[in-house]
C-alpha positions as CSV (number, residue, x, y, z in Angstrom):
1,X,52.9,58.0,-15.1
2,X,53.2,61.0,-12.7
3,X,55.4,61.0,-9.6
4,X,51.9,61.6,-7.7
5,X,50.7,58.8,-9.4
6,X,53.1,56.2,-8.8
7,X,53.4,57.1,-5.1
8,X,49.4,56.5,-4.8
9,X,50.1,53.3,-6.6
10,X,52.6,52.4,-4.6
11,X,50.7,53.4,-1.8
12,X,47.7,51.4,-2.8
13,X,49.6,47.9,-2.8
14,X,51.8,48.9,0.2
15,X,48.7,49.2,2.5
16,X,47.5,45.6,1.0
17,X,51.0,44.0,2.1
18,X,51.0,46.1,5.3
19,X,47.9,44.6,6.5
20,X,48.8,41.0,5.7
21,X,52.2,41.7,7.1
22,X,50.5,42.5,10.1
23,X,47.2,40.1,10.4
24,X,49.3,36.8,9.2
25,X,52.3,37.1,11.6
26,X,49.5,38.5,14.6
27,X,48.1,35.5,14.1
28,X,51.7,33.4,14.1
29,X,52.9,35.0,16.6
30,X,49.8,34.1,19.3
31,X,49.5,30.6,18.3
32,X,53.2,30.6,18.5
33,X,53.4,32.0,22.4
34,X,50.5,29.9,23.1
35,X,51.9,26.6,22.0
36,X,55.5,27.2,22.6
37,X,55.7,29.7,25.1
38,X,57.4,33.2,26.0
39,X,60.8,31.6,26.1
40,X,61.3,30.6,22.8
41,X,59.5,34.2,21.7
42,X,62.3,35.4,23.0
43,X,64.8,33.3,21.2
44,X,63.5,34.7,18.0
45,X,63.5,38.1,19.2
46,X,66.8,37.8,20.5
47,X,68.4,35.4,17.1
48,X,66.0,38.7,15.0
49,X,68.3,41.4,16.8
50,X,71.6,39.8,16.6
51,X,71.2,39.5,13.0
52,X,70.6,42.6,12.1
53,X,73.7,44.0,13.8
54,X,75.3,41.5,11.5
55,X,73.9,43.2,8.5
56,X,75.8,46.3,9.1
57,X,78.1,44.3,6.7
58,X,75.8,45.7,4.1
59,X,76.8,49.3,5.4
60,X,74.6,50.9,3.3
61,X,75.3,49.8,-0.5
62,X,71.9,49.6,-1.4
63,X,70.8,53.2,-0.8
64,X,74.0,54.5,-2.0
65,X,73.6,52.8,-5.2
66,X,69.6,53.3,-6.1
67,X,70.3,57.2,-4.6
68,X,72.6,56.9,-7.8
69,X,70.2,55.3,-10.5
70,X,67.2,58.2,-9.8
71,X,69.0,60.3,-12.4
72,X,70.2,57.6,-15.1
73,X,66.6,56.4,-15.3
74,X,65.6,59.9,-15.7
75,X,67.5,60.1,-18.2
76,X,67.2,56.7,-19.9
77,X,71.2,56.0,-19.5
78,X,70.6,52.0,-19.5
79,X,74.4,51.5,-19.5
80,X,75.2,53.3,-16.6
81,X,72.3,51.5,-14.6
82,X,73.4,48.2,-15.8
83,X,76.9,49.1,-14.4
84,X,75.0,50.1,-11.5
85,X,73.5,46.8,-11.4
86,X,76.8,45.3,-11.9
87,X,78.7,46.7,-8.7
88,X,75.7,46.1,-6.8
89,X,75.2,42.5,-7.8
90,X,78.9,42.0,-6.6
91,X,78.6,44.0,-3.6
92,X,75.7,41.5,-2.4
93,X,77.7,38.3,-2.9
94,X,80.7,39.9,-0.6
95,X,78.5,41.1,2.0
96,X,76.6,38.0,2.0
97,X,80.0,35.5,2.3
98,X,80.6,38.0,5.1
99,X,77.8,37.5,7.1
100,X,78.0,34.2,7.4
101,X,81.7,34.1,8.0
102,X,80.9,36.3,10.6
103,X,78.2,34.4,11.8
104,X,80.1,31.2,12.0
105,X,82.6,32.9,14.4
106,X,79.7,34.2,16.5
107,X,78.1,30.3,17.0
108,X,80.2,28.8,19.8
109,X,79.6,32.3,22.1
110,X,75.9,32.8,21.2
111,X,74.9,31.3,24.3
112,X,76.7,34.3,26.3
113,X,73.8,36.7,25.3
114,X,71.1,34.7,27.3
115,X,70.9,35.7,30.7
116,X,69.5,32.4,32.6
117,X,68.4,28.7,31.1
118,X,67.3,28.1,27.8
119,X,64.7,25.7,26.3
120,X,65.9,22.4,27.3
121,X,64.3,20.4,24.3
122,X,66.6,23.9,22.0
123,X,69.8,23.3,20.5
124,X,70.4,27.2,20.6
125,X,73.6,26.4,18.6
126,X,71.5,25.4,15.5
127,X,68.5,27.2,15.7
128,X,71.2,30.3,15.4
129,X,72.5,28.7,12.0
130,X,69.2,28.2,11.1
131,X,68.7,32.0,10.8
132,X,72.0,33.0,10.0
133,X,71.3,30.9,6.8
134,X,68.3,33.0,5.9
135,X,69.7,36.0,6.2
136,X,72.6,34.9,3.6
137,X,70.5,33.7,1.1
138,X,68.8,37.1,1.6
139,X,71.9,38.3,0.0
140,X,72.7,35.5,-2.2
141,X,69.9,35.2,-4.5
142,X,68.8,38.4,-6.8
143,X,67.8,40.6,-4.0
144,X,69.6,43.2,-5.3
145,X,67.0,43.7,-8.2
146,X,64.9,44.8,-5.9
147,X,66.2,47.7,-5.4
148,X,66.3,48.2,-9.4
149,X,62.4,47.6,-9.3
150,X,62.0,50.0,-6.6
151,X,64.1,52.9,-8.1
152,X,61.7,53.1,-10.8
153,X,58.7,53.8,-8.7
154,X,57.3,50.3,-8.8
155,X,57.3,49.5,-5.1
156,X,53.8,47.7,-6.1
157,X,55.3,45.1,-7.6
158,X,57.7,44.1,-4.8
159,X,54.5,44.7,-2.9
160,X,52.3,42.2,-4.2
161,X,54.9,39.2,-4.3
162,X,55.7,39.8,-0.4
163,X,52.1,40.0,0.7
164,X,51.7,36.6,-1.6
165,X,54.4,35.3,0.0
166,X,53.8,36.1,3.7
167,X,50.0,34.8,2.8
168,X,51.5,31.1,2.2
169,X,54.7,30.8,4.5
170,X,52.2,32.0,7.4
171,X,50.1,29.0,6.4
172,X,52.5,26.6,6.5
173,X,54.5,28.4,9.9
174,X,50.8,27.7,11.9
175,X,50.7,24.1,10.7
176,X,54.4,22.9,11.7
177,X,54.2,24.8,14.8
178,X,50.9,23.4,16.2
179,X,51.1,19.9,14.4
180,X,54.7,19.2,14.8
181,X,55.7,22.4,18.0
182,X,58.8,22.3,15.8
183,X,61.0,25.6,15.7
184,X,63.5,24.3,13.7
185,X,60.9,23.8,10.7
186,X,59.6,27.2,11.8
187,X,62.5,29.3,10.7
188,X,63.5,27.0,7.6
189,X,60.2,28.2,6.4
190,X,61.3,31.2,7.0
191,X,64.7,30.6,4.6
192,X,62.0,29.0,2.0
193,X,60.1,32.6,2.3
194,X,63.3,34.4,1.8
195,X,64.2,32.4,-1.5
196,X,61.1,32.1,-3.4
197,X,60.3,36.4,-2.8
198,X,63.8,37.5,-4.3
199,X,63.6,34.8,-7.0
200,X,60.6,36.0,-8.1
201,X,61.0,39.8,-8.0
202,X,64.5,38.7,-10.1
203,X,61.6,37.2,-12.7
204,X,59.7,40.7,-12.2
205,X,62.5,42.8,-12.7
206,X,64.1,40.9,-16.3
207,X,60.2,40.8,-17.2
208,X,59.8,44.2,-17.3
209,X,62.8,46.1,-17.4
210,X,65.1,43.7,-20.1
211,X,67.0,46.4,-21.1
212,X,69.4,46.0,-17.5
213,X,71.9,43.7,-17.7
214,X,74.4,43.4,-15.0
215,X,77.3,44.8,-16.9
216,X,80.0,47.3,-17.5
217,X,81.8,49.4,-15.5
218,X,81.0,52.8,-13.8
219,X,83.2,55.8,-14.6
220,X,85.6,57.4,-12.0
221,X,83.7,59.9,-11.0
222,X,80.2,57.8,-10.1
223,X,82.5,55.4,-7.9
224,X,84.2,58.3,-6.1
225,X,80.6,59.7,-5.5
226,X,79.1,55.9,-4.2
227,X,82.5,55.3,-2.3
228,X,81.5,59.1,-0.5
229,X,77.9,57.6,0.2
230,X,78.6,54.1,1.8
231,X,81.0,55.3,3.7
232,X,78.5,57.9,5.6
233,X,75.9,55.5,4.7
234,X,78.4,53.0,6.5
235,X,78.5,55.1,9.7
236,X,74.8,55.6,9.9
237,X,73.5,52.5,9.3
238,X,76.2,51.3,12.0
239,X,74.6,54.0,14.6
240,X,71.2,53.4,13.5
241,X,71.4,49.3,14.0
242,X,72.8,49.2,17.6
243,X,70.6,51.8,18.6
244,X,67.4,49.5,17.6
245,X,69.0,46.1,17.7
246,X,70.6,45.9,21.1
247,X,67.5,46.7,22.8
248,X,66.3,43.0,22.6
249,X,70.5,42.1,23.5
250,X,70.6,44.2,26.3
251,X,67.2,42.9,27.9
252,X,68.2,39.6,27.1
253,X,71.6,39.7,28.8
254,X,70.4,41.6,32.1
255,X,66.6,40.7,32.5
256,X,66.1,37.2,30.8
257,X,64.1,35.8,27.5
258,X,60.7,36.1,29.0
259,X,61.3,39.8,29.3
260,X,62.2,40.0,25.9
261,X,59.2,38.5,24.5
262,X,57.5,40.7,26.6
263,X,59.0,43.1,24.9
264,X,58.6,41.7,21.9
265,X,54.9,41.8,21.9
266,X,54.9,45.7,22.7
267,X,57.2,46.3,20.1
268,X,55.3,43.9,17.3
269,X,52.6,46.1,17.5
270,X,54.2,49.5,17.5
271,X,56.4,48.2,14.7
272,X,53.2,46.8,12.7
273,X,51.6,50.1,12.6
274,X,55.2,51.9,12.1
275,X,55.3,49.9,9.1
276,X,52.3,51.6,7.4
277,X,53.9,54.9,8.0
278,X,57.0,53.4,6.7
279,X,55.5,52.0,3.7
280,X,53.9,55.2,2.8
281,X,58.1,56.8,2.7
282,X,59.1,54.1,0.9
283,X,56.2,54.4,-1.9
284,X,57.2,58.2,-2.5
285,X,61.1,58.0,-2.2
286,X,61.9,57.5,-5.7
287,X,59.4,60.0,-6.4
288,X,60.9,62.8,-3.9
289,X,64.3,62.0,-5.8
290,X,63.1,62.7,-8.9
291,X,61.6,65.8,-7.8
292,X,64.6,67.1,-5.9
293,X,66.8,66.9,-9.3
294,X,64.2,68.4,-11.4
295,X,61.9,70.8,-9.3
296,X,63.2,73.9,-7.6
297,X,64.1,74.0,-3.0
298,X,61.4,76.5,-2.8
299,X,58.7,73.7,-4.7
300,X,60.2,71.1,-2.2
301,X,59.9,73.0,0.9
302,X,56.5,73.8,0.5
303,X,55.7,69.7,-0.3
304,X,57.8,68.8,2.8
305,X,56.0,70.8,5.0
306,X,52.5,69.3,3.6
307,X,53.9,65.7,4.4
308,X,55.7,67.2,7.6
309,X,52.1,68.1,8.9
310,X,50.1,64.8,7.8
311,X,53.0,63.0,9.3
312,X,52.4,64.4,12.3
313,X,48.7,64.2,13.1
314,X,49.0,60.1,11.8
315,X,51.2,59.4,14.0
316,X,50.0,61.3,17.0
317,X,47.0,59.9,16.6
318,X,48.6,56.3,16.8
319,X,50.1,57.6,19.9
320,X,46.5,58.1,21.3
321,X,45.6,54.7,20.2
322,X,48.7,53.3,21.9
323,X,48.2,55.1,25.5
324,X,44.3,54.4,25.4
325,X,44.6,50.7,23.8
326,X,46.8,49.0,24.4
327,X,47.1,47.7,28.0
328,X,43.2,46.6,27.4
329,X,44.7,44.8,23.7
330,X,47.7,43.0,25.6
331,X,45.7,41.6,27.8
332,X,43.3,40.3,25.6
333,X,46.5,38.8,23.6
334,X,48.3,37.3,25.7
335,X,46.7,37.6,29.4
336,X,48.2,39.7,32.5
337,X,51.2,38.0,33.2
338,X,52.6,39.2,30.1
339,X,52.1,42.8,30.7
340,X,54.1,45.7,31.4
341,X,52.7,48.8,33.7
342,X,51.5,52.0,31.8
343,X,54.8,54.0,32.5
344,X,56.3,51.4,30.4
345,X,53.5,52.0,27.6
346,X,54.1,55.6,28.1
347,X,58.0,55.4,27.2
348,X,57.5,53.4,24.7
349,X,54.8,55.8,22.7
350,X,57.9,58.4,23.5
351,X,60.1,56.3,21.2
352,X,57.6,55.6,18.5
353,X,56.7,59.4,18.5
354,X,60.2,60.5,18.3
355,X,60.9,58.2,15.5
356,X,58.2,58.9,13.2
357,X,58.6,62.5,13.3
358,X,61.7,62.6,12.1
359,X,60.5,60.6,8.9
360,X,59.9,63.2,6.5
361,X,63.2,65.2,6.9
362,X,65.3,61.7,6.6
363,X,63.2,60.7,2.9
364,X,64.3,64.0,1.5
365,X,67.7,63.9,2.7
366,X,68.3,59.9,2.1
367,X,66.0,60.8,-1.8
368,X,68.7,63.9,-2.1
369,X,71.9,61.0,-1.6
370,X,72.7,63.6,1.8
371,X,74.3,61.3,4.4
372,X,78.3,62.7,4.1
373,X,76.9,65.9,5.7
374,X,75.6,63.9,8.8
375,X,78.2,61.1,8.9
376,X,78.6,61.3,12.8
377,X,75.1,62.0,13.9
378,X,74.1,58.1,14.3
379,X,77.7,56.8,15.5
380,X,77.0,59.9,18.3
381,X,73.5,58.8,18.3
382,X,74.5,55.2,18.7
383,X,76.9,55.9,21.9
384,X,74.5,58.0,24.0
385,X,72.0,55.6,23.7
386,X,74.0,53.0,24.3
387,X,75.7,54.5,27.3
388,X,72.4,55.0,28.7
389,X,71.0,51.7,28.2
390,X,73.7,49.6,29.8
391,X,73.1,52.7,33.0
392,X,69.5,52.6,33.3
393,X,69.3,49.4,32.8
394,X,70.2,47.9,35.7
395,X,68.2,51.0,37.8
396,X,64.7,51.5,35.9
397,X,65.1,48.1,34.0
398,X,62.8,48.0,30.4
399,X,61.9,51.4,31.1
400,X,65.4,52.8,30.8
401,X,65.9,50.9,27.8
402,X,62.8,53.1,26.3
403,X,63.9,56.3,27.7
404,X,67.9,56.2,26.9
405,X,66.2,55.8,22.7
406,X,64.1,58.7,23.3
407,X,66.7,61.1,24.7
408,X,69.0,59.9,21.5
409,X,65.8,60.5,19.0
410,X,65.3,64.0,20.5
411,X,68.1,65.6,21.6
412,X,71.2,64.2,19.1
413,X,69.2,62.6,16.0
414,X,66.3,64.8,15.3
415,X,67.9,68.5,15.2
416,X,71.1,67.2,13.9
417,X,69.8,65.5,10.7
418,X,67.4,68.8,10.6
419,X,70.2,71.1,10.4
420,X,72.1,68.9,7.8
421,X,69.0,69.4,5.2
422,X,67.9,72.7,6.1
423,X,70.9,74.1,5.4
424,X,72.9,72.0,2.5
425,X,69.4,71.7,0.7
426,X,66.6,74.6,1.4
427,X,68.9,77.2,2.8
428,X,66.3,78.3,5.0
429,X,63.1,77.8,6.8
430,X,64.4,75.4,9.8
431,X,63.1,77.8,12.6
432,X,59.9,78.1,11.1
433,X,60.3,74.2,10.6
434,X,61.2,73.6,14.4
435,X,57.9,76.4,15.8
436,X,55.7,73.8,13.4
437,X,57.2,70.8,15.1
438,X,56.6,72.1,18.9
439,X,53.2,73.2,18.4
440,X,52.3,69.9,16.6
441,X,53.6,68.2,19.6
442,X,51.5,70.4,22.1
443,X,48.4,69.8,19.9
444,X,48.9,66.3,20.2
445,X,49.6,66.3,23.9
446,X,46.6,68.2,24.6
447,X,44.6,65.6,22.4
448,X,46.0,62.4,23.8
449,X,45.2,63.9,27.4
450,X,41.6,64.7,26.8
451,X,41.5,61.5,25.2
452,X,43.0,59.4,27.9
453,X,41.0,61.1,30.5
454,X,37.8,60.2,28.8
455,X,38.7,56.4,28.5
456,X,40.0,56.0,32.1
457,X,36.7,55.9,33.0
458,X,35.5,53.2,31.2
459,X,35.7,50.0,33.4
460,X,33.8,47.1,31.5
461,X,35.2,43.6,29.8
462,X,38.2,44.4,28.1
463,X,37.0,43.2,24.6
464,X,34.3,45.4,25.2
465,X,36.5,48.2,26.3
466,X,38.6,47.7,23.4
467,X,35.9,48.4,21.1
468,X,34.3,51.4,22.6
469,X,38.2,53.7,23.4
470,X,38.8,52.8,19.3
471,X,35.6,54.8,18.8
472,X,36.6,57.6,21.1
473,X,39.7,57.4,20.1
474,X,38.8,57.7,16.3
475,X,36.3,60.5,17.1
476,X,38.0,62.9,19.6
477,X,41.6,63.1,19.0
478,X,40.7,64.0,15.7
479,X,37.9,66.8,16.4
480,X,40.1,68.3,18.6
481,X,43.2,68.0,16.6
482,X,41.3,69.6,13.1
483,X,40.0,72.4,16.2
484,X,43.1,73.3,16.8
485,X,44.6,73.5,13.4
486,X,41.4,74.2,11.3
487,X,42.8,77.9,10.2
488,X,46.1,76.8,9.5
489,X,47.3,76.6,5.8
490,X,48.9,73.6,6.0
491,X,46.2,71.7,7.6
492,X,44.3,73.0,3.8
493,X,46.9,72.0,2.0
494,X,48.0,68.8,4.0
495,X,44.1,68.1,3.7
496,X,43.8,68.6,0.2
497,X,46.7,66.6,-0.9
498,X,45.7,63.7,1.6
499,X,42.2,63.7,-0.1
500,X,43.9,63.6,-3.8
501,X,45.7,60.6,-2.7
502,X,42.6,59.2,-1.2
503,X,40.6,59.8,-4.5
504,X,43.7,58.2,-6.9
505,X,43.8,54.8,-4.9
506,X,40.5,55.2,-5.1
507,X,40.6,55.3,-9.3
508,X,42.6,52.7,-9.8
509,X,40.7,50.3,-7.6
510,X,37.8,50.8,-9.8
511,X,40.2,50.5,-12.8
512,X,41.5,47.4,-11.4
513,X,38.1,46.3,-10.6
């Protein structure tokens, strides 16, 4: 197969798992509010975050190492991936025995990051075990052949288990929560989940790739190269971490749990349609790889900026969505006492904006194995928003939170990693690059003000509401956005490529069919 044809595969199931990773745990998520409350919403958002700062143990191992199998596979080298697979499989088991190491030291202080009264019917202590245990058997059984599946452009397959497996667990998460209003069997499900999906991709990956054992050793020059990439990789995946993670800690410690699952809700729903944009990275990484170490800059450049553009006018469009939507949405969800006021909503857009738009410049430079050249960009990142969260805080409350992210995103992160590709990589073309960018954003500005304007005049039954700003929202954004751009080349080329991915998912539904 074709790069462009595995992406659209890849593509095609990652949409499927997208939408069941988004309509299952919707659905979880308000029976679970309804019948437990904010409160222990926010215990999960809160247990969610602190984990993940634990897994900077991981420190980056896993893009280091499939970075490093792109060009063995091209090359059919089966012995050096298996000795990939080797130092990767052992990797996993350390970083897993130090989590929960970690993670036992952590258990007789967790109680210090909740500002006010827990649940009183909550034993905080081991509802925390309870998760640390599923994020170590994360680490513990065969997810590292995951990454093997993945790094031969066969996201699909890793795909379809997880939307199988989110299908069922969801099931089974709505009926001990509303039969039995038992957290505790809520999150072992959870460790269940976790269990059964890398079990089964391990079947996956010996069923179709049996030529990968987990053996041999690398030479001296592959492990000097890997050691060179964890240890940026390290650095960034430390910066990047805090700088989501403590969010949740933060409000938690100075504003309470029900803010946080405040919070939470917000951020469910900008991270559910993130993830489609994510998904869509993910499918074409591998294939970005193998283009960058067989196709010339120049070729590159030229595809970057086609994905830099449709990039762009998705997710300003979701922007839109989010400023005209979403207040009418949350209140439908979960009523008006849960809500936050519209400079909150505004923010927050800010910091989904100025995270998506740096997604096409991080895939090539994470597909080209680039991260030594930026090492300090998310540890400097890191302490300016972090500085600025514990400051504003305490003055401007969730609000401060949103803005400290979006002055990292845009003033440290974005042009920094920029700079790092544009000159290791193409060698040229970043002003160009950054005159795209700002006119994009204007575009989009003008769009979502037209397009807010036009819906603040509707006034009817929220439902009702809801349903006639999507239609607006799908209609005018867009006419004015194609307007705007319609004699530009690449909004052609953008468009072209964007309807040749269209018509492949297309194909192979009928092929499947």
């Amino acid at each position: 197969m074709t790069r462009t044809e595995n992406s659209v595969r890849n593509i095609a199931f990652g949409v499927v798992n997208r939408i069941v990773s988004i309509i299952f745990p919707f659905i979880v998520r308000t029976i679970f509010i309804r019948v437990l409350g904010e409160e222990y919403l926010g215990l999960n958002s809160l247990y969610s975050s602190v984990l993940q700062v634990l897994n900077l143990a991981d420190l980056g191992f896993a893009s280091a190492i499939v970075a490093s199998m792109y060009k063995p596979i091209a090359d059919n080298d089966v012995q050096k991936v298996s000795a990939l697979m080797n130092l990767y499989r052992k990797l996993y088991k350390a970083i897993g025995t130090i989590i929960l190491v970690v993670g036992l030291i952590l258990t007789p202080f967790i109680d210090k990051l909740i500002s006010g009264d827990p649940p009183a019917d909550i034993n905080i202590y081991i509802l925390w075990l309870l998760y640390l245990a599923n994020t170590v058997v994360s680490y513990l059984f065969f997810a590292y052949k995951v990454s093997l599946i993945n790094a031969h452009q066969r996201n699909d397959i890793t795909e379809k288990i997880g939307a199988f497996c989110r299908i069922i667990i969801s099931i089974f998460q709505i009926a001990v929560v509303v039969l039995f209003h038992s957290l505790y069997l809520y999150v072992f499900l959870t460790i269940v989940n976790s269990i059964v999906y890398n079990l089964w991709c391990s079947h996956e990956c010996k069923k179709r790739f049996p030529q990968y054992t987990c053996s041999g050793e690398l030479d001296v020059e592959t492990r000097k190269v890997i050691t060179k990439n964890i240890g940026a990789l390290a650095m960034q995946k430390i910066g990047n971490t805090v700088s989501v993670s403590l969010d949740s800690i933060v409000l938690s410690a100075f504003l309470g749990l029900t803010t946080v699952a405040i919070y939470g809700n917000y951020y469910y729903v900008v991270s559910a349609i993130a993830a489609f944009v994510n998904l869509i990275y993910g499918a074409i990484t591998a294939s970005i790889g193998n283009s960058i170490v067989t196709e010339t800059p120049e070729k590159n450049l030229n595809d970057l900026r086609k994905f830099f553009f449709l990039n762009t006018w998705l997710i300003g469009w979701c922007c839109v969505c989010f400023m005209c939507l979403f207040q009418d949405f949350m209140i439908v969800w979960m009523g008006e006492d849960l809500l936050f006021s519209i400079s909150i909503v505004l923010c927050l857009v800010m910091r989904f904006y100025f995270e998506q738009i740096r997604k096409v410049v991080q895939t090539y430079k994470d597909a080209a194995g680039m991260w030594w050249a930026d090492k300090w960009r998310p540890l400097v990142g890191c302490a300016v928003n972090l500085a600025l969260n514990i400051a504003l805080v305490q003055t401007i409350g969730v609000a401060g939170v949103m803005i400290s992210t979006v002055v990292s995103y845009a003033f440290v992160e974005l042009p920094w990693e920029t700079h790092v590709l544009f000159k290791n990589y193409f060698k040229h073309g970043k002003a160009q690059y950054y005159g795209e960018m700002i006119t994009a954003t204007l575009k989009i500005a003008i769009a979502g003000f037209v397009t807010y304007l036009v819906c603040s005049f509707i006034s009817i039954n929220h439902i009702a509401a809801i349903a006639v700003k999507l239609l607006i929202c799908i209609v005018l954004p867009n006419l004015i956005f194609v307007v705007l751009n319609c004699r530009n080349d690449d909004f052609k080329n953008g468009v072209n490529f964007a309807f040749g991915i269209l018509k492949g998912i297309k194909n192979k539904t009928k092929i499947r069919g």
